[in-house]
N, C-alpha and C positions, 0 to 999 in steps of 0.2 A: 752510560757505557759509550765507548767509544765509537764509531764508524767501525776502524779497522776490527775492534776487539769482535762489534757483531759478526764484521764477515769470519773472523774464527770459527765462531760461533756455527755461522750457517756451513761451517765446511766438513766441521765435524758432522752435521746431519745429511751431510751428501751433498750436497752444493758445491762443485770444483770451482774454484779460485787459485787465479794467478797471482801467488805470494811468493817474491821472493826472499833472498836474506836480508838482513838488517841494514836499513842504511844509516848514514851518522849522523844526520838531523832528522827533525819533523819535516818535510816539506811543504814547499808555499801553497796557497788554496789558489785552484785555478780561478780563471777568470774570464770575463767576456762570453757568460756562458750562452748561448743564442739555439734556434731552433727554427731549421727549414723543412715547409712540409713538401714531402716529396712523390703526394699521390693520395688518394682519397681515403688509405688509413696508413699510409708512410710517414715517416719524417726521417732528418739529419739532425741529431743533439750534437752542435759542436761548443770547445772553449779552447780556452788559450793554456797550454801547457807551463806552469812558472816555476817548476820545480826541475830540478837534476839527480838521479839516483832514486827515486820516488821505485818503489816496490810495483805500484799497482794503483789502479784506477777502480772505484765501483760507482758505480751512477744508481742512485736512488729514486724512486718515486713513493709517488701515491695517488690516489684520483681523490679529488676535492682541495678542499682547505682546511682537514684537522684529519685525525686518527695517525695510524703508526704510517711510518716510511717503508718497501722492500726494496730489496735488489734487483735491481732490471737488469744489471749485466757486471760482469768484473771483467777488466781491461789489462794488455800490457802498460807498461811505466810509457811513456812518452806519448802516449795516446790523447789523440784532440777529437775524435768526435765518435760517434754511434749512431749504427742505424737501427731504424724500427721499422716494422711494417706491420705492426697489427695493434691498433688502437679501437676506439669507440668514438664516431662522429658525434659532435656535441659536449663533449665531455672537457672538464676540467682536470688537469694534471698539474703538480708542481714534483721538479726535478732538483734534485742537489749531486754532484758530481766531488767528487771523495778523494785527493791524494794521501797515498797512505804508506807508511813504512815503519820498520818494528820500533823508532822512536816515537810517534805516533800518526794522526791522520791532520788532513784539512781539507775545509769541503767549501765550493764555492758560495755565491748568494743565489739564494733559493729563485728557480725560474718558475713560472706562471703561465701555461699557455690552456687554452681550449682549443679541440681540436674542430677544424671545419665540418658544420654541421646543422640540424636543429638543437638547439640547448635545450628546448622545454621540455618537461614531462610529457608521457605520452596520454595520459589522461588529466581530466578537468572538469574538479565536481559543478556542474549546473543543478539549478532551479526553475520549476516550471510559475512562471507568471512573475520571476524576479530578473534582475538587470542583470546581464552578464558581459563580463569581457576578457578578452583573451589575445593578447600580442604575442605574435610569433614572434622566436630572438634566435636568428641562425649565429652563430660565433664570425668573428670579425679577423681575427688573429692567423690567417691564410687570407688577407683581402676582404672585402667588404661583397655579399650576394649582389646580383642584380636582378635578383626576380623573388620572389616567393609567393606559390600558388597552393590555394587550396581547392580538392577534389572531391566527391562525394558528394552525398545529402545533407545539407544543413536541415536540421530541424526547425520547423516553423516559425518565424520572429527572427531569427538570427541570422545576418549578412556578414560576407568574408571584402574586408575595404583594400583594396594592394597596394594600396597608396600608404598606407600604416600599418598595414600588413598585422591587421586585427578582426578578430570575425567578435562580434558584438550585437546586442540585441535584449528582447526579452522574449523567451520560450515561451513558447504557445502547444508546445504538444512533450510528451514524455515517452521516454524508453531510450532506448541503448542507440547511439549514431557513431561510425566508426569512419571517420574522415582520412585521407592523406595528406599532410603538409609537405610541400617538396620547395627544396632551397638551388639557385643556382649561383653558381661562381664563376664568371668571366675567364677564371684560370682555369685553361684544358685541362692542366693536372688532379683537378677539382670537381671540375664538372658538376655535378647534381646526387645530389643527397634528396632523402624520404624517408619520413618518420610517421606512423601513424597516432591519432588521436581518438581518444574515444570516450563523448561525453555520454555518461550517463546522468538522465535527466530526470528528477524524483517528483514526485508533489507535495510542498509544506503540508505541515499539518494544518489542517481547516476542515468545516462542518463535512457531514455526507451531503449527497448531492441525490436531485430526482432525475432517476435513469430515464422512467418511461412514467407517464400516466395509469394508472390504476382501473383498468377497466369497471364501466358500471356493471352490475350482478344482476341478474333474476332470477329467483329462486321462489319455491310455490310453496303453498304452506302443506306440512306435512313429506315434502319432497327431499331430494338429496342436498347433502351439505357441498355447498363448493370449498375449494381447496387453492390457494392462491400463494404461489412460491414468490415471496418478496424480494430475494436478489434481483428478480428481477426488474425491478422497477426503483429499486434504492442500490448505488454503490456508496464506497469512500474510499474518494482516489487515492487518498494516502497512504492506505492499508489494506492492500491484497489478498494477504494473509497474515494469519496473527497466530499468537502463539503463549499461550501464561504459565510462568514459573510458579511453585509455590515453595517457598523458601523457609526456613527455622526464623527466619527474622519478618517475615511478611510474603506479600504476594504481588508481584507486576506484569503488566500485559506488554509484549514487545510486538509492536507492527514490524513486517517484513517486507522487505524491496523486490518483490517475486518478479515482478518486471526489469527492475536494472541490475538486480546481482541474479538471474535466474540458475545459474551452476550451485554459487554459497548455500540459496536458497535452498534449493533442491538437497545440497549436502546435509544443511543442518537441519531436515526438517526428515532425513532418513533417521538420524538418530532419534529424534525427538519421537517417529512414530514405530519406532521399535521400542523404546519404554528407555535408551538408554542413559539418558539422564537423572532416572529417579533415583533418587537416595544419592545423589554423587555430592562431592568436596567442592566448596568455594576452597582454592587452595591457594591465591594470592590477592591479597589486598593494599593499594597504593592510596592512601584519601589523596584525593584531589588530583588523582592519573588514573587507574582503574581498578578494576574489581574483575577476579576472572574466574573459572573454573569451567566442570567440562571433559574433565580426561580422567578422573579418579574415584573410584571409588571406597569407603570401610571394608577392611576384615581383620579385624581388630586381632594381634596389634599392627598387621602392617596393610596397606595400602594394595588394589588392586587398579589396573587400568583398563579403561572402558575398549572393546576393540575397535580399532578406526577402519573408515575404509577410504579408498583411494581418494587423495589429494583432488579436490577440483582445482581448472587452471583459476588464479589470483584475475581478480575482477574489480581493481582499483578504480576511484571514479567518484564517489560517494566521502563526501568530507567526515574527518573522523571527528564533529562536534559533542559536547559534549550529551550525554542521553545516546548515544549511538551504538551499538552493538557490533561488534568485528570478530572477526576468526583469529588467533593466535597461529603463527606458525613457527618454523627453523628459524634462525639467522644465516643469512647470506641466501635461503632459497626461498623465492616468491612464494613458487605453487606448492608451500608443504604445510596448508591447512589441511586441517582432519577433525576433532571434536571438539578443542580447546575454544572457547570463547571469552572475552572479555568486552566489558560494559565501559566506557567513555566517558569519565569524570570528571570532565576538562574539556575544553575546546584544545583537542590535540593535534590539529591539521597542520601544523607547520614543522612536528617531528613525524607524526603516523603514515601522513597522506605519501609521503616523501621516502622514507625508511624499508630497504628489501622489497622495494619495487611496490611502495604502497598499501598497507593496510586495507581488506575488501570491509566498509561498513555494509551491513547487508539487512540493518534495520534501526529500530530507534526506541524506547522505551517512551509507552504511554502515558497519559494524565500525571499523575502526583506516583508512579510506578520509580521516579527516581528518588523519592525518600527514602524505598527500602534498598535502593544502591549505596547510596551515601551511607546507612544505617551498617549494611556490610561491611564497608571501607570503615568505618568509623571505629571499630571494636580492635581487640591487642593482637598485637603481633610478633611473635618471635621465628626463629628460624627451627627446623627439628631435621633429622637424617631420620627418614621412613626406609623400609622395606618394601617397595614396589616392585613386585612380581618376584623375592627374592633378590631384588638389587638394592642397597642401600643409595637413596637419592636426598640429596641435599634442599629441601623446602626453604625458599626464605621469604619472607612476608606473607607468612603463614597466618591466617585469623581466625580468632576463637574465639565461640561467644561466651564469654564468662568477663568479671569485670578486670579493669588492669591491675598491675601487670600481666600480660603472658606467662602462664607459668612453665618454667625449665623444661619441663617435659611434658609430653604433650597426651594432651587426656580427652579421651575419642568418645568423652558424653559431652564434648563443648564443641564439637567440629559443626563447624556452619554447611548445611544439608541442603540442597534443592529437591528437597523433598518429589517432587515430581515435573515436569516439562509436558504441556499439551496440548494440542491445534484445538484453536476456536475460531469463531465465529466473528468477520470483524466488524460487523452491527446486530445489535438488540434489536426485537421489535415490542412495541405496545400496542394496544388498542386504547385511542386518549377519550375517545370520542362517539359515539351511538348512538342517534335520535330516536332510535325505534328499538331498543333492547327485547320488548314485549313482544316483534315480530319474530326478527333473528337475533342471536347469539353472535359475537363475532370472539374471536381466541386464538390465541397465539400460540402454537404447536413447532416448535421449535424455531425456523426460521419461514415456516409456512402461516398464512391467516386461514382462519377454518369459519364457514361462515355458516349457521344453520338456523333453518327456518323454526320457531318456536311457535307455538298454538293453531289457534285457527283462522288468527288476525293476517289480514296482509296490510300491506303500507309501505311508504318509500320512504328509506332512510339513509340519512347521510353519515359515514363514518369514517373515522377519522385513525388514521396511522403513524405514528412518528418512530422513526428510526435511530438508534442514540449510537454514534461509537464509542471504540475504547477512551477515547478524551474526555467523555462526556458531552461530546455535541450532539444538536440535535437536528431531525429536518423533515417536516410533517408535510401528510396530503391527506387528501378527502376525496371521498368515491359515493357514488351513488347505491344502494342496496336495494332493489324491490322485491318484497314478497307477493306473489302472486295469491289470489284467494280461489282454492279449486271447491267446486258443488262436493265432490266426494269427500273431500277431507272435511269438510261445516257437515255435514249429513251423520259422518260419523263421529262427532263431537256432540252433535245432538242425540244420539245415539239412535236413528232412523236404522231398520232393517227391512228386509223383506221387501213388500210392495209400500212398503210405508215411506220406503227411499228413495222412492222415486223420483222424477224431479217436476214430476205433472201432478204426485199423489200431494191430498191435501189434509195431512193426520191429526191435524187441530180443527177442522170442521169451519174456516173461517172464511171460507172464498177465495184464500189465494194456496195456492199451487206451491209447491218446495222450491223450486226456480224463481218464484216471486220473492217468498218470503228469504228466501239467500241474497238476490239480487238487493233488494228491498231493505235490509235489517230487519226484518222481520221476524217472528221465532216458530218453528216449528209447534211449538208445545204449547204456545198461549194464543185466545181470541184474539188477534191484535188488526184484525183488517184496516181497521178504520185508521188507526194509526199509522200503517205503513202503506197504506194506499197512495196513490198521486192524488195532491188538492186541487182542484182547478182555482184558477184565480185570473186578476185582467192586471196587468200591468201596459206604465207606462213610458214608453221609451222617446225620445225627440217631440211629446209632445203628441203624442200618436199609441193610441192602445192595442195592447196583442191578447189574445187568450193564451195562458201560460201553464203549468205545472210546477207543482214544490212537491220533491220527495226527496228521500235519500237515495245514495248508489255507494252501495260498497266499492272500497278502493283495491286495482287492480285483480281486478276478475281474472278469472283464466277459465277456458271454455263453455265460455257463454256469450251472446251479445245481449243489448239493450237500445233499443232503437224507440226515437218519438215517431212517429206518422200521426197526418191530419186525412181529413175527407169531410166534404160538403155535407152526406148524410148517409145514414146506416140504411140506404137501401138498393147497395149497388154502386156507390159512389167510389172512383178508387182511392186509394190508402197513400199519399203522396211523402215518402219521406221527408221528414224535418230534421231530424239532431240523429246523431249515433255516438254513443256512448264513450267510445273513445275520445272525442272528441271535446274535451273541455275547455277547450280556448275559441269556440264558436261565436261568431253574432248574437246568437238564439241565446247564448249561456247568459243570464241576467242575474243570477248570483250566482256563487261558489264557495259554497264557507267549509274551510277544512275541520274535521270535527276527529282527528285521530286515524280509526278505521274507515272511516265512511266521508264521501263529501255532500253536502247539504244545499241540493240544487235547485235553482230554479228556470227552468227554458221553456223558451216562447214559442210562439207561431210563426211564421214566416208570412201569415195575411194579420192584416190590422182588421180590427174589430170593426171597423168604416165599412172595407170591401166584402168581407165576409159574414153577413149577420148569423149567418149558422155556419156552425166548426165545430167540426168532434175532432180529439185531441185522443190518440191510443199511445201506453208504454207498453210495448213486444219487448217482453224475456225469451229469449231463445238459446235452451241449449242443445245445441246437434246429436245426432245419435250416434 
C-alpha cells in the first residue's frame, strides 16, 4: 500500500490530513533529510523540499529497527521541517518523510537517529559468584557525553570504572540493587540525563549449605524427647521457596526467586495457595519456546477463567534461560501479569529479557522436572475457538494428550491438566547415621529431628543428618547425642518399688546398696557383689607402683556422683580426694576401655606404693536427697 493511500486510510478513522486536490505528477522524494536536537526530548526533522504542487507532506516513524511505521504528523505541500518535543531519551527512532499527491507519493531515505540519552535497558540479569559485566552506552547522535556516573550500592565484588564506564566484577552477595546511571552532555541544551538500573542477583543452582552447627543434646533415659527445627541450621540459597506441579503427563518441582522477584513471587504463590491452579488447562504449547498455562480452566464444553487479582509491578532482571518460569502478560503493558504462566524452553533472553519491558523469570524448574516440560511441548497441536466465560476465544497451539494428529475438534478427555499446584519444602531431611540407636531414637517429623531417649541405657551418640534439595543435592552434619542414666528410671526397669527402691536399700541381700549396684552395673535381683565390686590391684606407671582400682561406671550418670578417696588408715585418718567421676581424662585414669553402656576403668592412687606402705582406697556413690 501506498504512503499516500494509508494516510486515506488513517483519515477515514479520524486522523485530519492536509489533502489537497490532485496534482499532475508523482512528486520528487525529498531529500537531505537531517535532524537537530533541540532540548533534552526536542528536536527539528528538517529536508529539502524537490517537488512543486505536492498535495502534502506526512513524516513517518517508528522506534527501533523493524515493525510497522505511523504518522507523526501530516504537513502543508512546501513544507521542510517539523518539530517535536516529546521523545524518549535513549531510544532509537527511524523517520521517512512522504511527498504525496493523488498521482501518488515519494518518501525520502530512511533517517536513523537515537535520542540523547542512556541506551541500555534498565535492568541486567546477574549471578552471585559468576563474572559480570555491564558497559554504559549513552547515545552519541546529539554529541558525544562527558561524564557518566554511577550512584547507589554496588553489591559486593562489583566496581563501577568511569574510565570505561563499566561496572564489573563478581558478586558476592544476592538480592535486588537499584542503581542510578546518570549521563552528561557538554551541550546545555542537553544537559544530564538519568536512568535507573536494577540488578537482581540470583544464586546458581548448587548443593544446600550449613547455616548453623547442630547443637549437642542431652537427654535422660526415660525423659523428654527433644525437638530440633532444621531450617535452621541447613538452608539452599537457591531455593527460597518451592513449589510442585503435578501434571497429566508427570510431575516437577519449581524453585522460586522469593528474594529477587519478591512482588511475582508473592503474586503466584496467592494463587497457588488458594488451590487455584488445580485442575486447570496447559493451553499453549511451543517445543523449543515454551509451554504455558495458568488462566483456564474445564467446564466441558466450554472453558472457564481462573479469577485474577491485581497485576504486580513487572520485576525484569532475571534472564529468561531456558528451565525458567515467567508470568505471561498484555502486549504493549509491562505490568499486566496475573495468573498466566509459562516454562522457558529455550535460552530466550535475547527476545524475552527485552520484549514489553522484559519478561519477570521469577523461578526455574528443578532436577530432571524439565523432561515433563519438554514432554508437554512435545504432544499435537491444533488451533480450536472455545467458549470462555460465554465468549468464543480463538486457542492456537493448543495441546493434547492423545497421539498425532490433533484432532479437528477438541476433545476435553485429552486436555493436559495440572492436576494440582503446591508449596513445599525446599529440603528433605534424613537421619543417615546413629551410633547409639538402642539409647535414643532419632526421626524425622516433617522438617523437624525428634530425638527420644529409648531404654534404660544411656550413652553418647554421634548422629548424623543430611539434607537433600530439590536437585538432588546433598549436604550432611554430625552432632553429638547424650543419654543421661537416671537412678529412677534403672529402679523402675528393674521393677524396684516400695522401700525396695531405695537407693541405700539392698534387695538382693549382696552388700551393695541400689546406688552401688546402678553406679556399678550391678543388678538389683542377682548375688553379684563380688563381681561388681572395685578390685584392688598395683599397677605400674614410669616405673613406679600405685595401688589402683578396676571397676566398671556406667556411662553418663545423672544425679549421682562417684568419687575415689584414699586415707592412711581406718582409724581416724582423713579421706583425701583422688578421682571424681566425671573426670575421665585424669592422670589417675590408667585405663579406659569403652564397653557400649558402661566404661571399664582402671584409677590409681596419687601416692606410690614407695611412700605409702599402707593406703585404703574407698569408691563413694553418692546420690543427693
Amino acid at each position: 500500500m501506498k504512503f499516500w493511500q494509508q494516510l486515506q486510510i488513517l483519515a477515514v478513522l479520524g486522523i485530519v490530513l492536509a489533502v489537497g486536490p490532485p496534482a499532475a505528477a508523482i512528486p520528487n522524494s525529498p531529500s537531505n533529510l537531517s535532524l537537530t536536537f533541540t532540548g533534552q526530548t526536542g528536536f527539528t526533522l528538517s529536508w529539502t523540499d524537490n517537488s512543486v504542487g505536492e498535495q502534502g507532506y506526512a513524516v513517518y516513524f517508528r522506534t527501533g529497527n523493524s515493525g510497522s511505521f505511523y504518522v507523526l504528523a501530516s504537513l502543508p505541500p512546501s513544507s521542510t521541517s517539523l518539530n517535536v518535543s516529546s521523545t524518549t531519551p535513549g531510544t532509537t527512532y527511524q523517520f521517512v518523510v512522504v511527498a504525496y499527491d493523488a498521482d501518488g507519493d515519494a518518501n525520502s531515505p530512511l533517517l536513523q537517529i537515537t535520542t540523547p540519552g542512556i541506551v541500555n535497558r534498565d535492568h541486567e540479569p546477574a549471578v552471585f559468584g559468576q563474572p559480570f559485566s555491564y558497559t554504559i552506552v549513552a547515545s552519541t547522535d546529539g554529541g558525544a557525553p562527558d561524564s557518566i556516573t554511577v550512584t547507589g550500592t554496588l553489591p559486593t565484588g562489583l566496581t563501577f570504572d568511569p574510565a570505561t564506564r563499566r561496572i564489573s566484577g563478581i558478586p558476592t552477595q544476592a538480592g535486588i540493587f537499584t542503581l542510578t546511571n546518570t549521563v552528561h552532555y557538554p551541550d546545555p541544551a542537553l544537559g544530564t540525563f538519568t536512568k535507573p538500573l536494577t540488578l537482581r542477583i540470583i544464586y546458581p543452582p548448587g548443593p544446600p549449605v550449613v547455616t548453623g552447627a547442630i547443637p549437642d543434646q542431652t537427654l535422660a533415659t526415660g525423659g523428654s524427647a527433644a525437638t530440633l527445627a532444621l531450617p535452621a541450621f541447613f538452608t539452599d540459597r537457591d531455593t527460597e521457596k518451592a513449589v510442585r506441579f503435578v501434571t497429566t503427563r508427570g510431575t516437577f518441582d519449581v524453585a522460586l526467586y522469593a528474594s529477587a522477584t519478591p512482588l511475582t513471587v508473592t503474586n503466584f504463590l496467592n494463587y497457588v495457595n488458594r488451590g487455584d491452579y488445580s485442575n486447570s488447562i496447559i493451553h499453549r504449547a511451543l517445543p523449543g519456546f515454551i509451554v504455558q498455562g495458568g488462566g483456564f480452566k474445564p467446564a466441558a464444553p466450554n472453558f472457564t477463567t481462573i479469577p485474577t487479582d491485581p497485576s504486580p509491578l513487572n520485576e525484569p532482571g532475571v534472564a529468561n534461560l531456558r528451565g525458567t518460569i515467567a508470568m505471561a502478560k498484555v502486549g504493549g503493558n509491562p505490568n499486566s501479569a496475573t495468573d498466566q504462566w509459562f516454562i522457558n524452553l529455550a535460552d530466550n533472553t535475547a527476545n524475552l529479557d527485552n520484549q514489553n519491558g522484559g519478561f519477570t523469570a521469577f523461578g526455574r524448574v528443578c532436577g530432571t522436572g524439565l523432561d515433563v516440560a519438554d514432554t508437554l511441548a512435545s504432544l499435537p497441536t491444533a488451533s480450536y475457538t472455545i467458549s470462555v466465560n460465554s465468549t468464543p476465544t480463538l486457542f492456537e497451539n493448543f495441546p493434547l494428550d492423545t497421539a498425532p494428529p490433533a484432532p479437528s475438534t477438541l476433545d476435553f478427555s485429552n486436555l493436559l491438566l495440572v492436576t494440582s499446584v503446591t508449596a513445599i519444602e525446599p529440603l528433605s531431611y534424613a537421619v543417615t547415621a546413629n551410633t547409639g540407636s538402642a539409647t535414643v531414637a532419632a526421626a524425622i517429623v516433617g522438617t523437624n529431628l525428634v530425638l527420644t531417649p529409648t531404654g534404660i541405657l544411656g550413652g553418647t551418640n554421634l548422629i548424623t543428618v543430611t539434607a537433600t534439595d530439590l536437585d538432588g543435592n546433598t549436604v550432611s552434619q554430625t552432632f553429638t547425642a547424650v543419654v543421661t542414666s537416671a537412678y529412677s528410671d534403672w529402679a523402675q526397669a528393674n521393677s524396684l518399688t516400695g522401700t525396695n527402691a531405695q537407693p541405700a536399700a539392698d534387695p538382693d541381700h549382696d552388700g551393695l546398696p541400689n546406688a552401688a549396684e546402678f553406679a556399678l552395673m550391678g543388678s538389683p535381683a542377682l548375688n553379684d557383689a563380688v563381681a561388681t565390686r572395685p578390685h584392688a590391684t598395683i599397677v605400674t606407671t614410669n616405673a613406679t607402683r600405685f595401688p589402683a582400682l578396676t571397676f566398671k561406671l556406667r556411662k553418663n550418670l545423672s544425679g549421682l556422683t562417684v568419687n575415689l578417696t584414699a586415707a592412711a588408715n581406718l582409724s581416724g585418718a582423713p579421706w583425701t580426694p583422688i578421682w571424681t567421676g566425671t573426670d575421665l581424662t585424669a592422670p589417675q585414669v590408667i585405663t579406659r576401655t569403652d564397653q557400649g553402656d558402661h566404661w571399664q576403668l582402671t584409677i590409681r592412687d596419687t601416692q606410690a606404693v614407695s611412700t605409702a606402705p599402707l593406703r585404703f582406697l574407698r569408691l563413694l556413690v553418692n546420690i543427693p536427697p
